[in-house]
C-alpha positions as CSV (number, residue, x, y, z in Angstrom):
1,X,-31.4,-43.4,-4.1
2,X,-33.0,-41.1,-6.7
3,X,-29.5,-39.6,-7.4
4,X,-27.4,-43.1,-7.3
5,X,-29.7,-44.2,-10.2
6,X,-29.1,-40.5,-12.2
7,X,-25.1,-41.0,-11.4
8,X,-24.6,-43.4,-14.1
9,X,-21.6,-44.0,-15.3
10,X,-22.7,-42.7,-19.2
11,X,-24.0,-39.3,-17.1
12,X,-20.5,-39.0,-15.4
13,X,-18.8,-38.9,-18.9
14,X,-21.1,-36.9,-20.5
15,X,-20.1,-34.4,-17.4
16,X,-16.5,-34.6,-18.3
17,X,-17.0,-33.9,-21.6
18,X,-18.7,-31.0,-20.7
19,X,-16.2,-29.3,-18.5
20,X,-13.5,-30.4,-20.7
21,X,-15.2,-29.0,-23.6
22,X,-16.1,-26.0,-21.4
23,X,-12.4,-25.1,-20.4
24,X,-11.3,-25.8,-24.6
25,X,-10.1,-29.1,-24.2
26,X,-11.5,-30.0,-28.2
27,X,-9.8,-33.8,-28.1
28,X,-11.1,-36.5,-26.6
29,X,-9.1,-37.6,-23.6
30,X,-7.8,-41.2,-24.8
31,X,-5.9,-44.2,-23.2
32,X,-2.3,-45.3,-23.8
33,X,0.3,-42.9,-24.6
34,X,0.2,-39.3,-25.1
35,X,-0.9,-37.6,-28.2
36,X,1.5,-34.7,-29.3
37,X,0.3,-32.1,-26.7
38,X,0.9,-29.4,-29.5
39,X,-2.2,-30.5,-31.0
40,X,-4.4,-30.1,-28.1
41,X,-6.2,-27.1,-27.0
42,X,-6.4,-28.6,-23.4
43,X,-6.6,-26.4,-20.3
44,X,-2.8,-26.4,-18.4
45,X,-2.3,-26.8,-15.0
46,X,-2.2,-23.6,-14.3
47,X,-5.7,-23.1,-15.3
48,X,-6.4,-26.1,-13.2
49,X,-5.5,-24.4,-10.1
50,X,-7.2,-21.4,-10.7
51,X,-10.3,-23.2,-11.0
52,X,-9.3,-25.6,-7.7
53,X,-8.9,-21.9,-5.9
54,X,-12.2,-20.6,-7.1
55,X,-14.2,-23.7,-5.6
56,X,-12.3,-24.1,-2.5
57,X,-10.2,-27.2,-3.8
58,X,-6.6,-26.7,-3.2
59,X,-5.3,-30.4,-2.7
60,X,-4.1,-30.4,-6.2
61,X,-3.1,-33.7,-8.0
62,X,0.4,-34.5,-8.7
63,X,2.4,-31.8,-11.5
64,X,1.8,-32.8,-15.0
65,X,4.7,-33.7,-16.9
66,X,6.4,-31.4,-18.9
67,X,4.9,-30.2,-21.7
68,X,6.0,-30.0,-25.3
69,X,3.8,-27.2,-26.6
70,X,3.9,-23.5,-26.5
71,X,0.1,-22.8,-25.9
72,X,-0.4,-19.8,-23.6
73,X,-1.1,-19.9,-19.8
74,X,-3.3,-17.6,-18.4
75,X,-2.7,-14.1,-18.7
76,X,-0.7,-14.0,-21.6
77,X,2.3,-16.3,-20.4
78,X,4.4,-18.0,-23.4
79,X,8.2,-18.4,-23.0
80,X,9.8,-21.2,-24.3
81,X,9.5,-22.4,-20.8
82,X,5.4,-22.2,-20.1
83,X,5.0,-25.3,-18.7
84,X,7.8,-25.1,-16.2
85,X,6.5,-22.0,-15.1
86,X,2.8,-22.9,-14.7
87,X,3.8,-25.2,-12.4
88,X,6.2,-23.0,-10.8
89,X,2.9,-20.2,-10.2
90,X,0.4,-23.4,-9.1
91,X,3.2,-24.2,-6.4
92,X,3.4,-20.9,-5.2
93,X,-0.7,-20.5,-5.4
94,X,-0.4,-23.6,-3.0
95,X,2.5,-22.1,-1.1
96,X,0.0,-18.8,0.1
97,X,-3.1,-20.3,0.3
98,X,-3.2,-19.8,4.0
99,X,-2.2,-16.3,3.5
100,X,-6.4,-15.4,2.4
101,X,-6.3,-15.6,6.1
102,X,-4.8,-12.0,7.3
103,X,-4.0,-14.0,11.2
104,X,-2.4,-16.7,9.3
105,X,-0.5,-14.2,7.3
106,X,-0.2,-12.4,10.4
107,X,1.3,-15.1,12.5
108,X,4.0,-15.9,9.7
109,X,5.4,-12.6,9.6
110,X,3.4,-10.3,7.4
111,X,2.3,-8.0,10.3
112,X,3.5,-4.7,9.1
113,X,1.7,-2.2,7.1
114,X,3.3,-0.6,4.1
115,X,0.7,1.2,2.2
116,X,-2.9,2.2,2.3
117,X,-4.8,1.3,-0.2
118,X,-2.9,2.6,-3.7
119,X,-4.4,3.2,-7.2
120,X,-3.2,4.7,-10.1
121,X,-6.4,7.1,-11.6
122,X,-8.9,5.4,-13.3
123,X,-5.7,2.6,-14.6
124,X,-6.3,0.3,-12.0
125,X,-4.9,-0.4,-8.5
126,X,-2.8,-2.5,-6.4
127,X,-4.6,-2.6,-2.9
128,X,-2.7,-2.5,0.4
129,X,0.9,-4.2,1.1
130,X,1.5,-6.7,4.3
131,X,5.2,-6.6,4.4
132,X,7.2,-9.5,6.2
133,X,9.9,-6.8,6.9
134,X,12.6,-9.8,8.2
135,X,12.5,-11.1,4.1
136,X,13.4,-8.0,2.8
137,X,16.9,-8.6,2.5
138,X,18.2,-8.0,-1.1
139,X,17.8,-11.4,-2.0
140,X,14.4,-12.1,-3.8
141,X,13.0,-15.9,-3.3
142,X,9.9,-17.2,-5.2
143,X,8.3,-19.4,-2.2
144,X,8.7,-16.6,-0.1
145,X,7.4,-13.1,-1.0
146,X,8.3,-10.1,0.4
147,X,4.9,-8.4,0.7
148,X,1.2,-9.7,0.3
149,X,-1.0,-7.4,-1.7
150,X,-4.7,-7.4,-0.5
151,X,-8.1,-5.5,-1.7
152,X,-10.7,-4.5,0.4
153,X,-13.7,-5.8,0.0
154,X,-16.2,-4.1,2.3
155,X,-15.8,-3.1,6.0
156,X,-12.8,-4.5,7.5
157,X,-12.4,-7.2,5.2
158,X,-9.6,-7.7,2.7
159,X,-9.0,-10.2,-0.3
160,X,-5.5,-11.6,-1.0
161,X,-4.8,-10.7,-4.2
162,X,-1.2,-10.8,-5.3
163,X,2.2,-11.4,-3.8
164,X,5.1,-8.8,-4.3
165,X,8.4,-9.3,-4.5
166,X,10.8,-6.2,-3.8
167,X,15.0,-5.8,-3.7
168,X,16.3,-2.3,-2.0
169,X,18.1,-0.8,-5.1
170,X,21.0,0.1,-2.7
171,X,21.3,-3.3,-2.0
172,X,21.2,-5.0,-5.5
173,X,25.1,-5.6,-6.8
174,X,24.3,-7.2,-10.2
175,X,24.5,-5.6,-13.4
176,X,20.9,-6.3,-14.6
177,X,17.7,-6.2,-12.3
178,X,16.7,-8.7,-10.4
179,X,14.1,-11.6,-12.1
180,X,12.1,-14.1,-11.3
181,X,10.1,-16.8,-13.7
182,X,11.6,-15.0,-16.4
183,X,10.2,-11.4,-15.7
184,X,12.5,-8.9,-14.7
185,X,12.0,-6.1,-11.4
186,X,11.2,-2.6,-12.5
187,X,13.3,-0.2,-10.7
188,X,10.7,2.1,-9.3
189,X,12.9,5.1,-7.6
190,X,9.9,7.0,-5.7
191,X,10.1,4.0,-3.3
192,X,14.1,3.0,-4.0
193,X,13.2,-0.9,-4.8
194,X,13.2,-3.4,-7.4
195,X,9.4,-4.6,-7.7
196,X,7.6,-7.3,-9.0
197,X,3.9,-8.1,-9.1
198,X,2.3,-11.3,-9.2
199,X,-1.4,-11.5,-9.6
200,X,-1.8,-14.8,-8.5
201,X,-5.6,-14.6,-7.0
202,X,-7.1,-12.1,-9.0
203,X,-7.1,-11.7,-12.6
204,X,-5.1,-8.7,-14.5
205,X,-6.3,-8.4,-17.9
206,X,-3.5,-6.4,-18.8
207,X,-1.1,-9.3,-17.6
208,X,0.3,-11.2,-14.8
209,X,3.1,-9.1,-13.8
210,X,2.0,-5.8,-14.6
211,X,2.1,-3.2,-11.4
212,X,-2.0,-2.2,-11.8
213,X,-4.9,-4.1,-12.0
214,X,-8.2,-2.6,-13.4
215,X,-9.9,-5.5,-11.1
216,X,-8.8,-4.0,-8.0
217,X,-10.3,-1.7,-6.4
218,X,-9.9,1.1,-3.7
219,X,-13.7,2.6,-3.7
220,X,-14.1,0.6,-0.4
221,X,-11.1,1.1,1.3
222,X,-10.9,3.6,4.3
223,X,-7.8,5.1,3.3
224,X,-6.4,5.0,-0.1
225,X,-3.5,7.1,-2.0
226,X,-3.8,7.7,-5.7
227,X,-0.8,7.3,-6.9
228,X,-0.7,8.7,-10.0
């Protein structure tokens, strides 16, 4: 009863304000239509999810519309496109959820071990890679990622961090790499593929698609390769 009559109404808006305020939403949210959203410093979706991933939430609303300003996702994303693809990387957040559990990643194909655990020096690392070897077929498809990337955390267990998407280079016909969301493969010979990383569950300061991540680390794996 104590914290029905703290729960006000006023209380629950002054939270809100908070959060928003918190995640640099400066303007007030208001009724009726939309203010021009290039004058708004409020989080994007993508941000949303993040933060729904974080606390366990991952029954997301319904996408925002379309945005018409340019402001940054997270990680440094700006194309003249954000908006389409922030909602395009919260799907695909939504899409492996059930992959942070290695049976259910297991059980839907990514049973085979590519790599131990692989860092580059003192760079950064990538972790180990869960291949689903059936998807590996020269054609690359957002919703479903050729390899998992995981980090270990301690012991025996590993953290989804990152979804890879690879294209043999022997069996790529086009005249320009393959892309995805913009952001072409890097052709990485030593391992004859096409690759692209996307750090969807843990944070890369140096960017989203970048091949290293200085939060990952291999200091408690059992068996790592530096790859540098």
């Amino acid at each position: 009863m104590l914290v029905a009559s703290i729960w006000t109404p006023r209380v629950r808006a002054g939270v809100l304000v908070m959060l928003f305020a918190l995640f640099g939403c400066q303007n007030a949210v208001e009724a009726g239509p939309a203010r021009d959203s290039s004058q708004s410093s409020c989080v994007q979706r993508d941000d949303l999810d993040s933060l729904f991933s974080v606390v366990g939430c991952h029954d997301a609303a319904e996408p925002l519309a379309p945005a018409t300003s340019r402001a940054p996702l997270p990680n440094g994303i700006g194309t003249s496109e954000t908006s389409r693809v922030g909602m395009q990387l919260a799907a695909l957040r939504r899409a492996t959820v059930a992959f942070h559990d290695t049976a259910a990643a297991a059980a839907a194909g990514y049973n085979t071990k590519l790599t131990p655990c692989w860092y580059y020096g003192s760079v950064g690392a990538m972790g180990y890679h869960y291949g689903n070897v059936a998807l590996i077929d020269g054609t690359p498809d957002l919703w479903h990622p050729e390899i998992l990337v995981y980090a270990p955390t301690g012991g025996d267990r590993l953290a989804l961090v990152a979804v890879e998407y690879v294209v043999p280079i022997t069996a790529w016909t086009g005249s320009a790499p393959p892309s995805l969301l913009g952001q072409a493969f890097e052709q990485n010979d030593a391992v004859g593929l096409y690759t692209l990383h996307i750090w969807l569950w843990r944070h890369n300061p140096t960017g989203m698609f970048q091949d290293w991540n200085p939060n990952v680390s291999c200091a408690r794996a059992p068996d790592s390769e530096d790859r540098s």
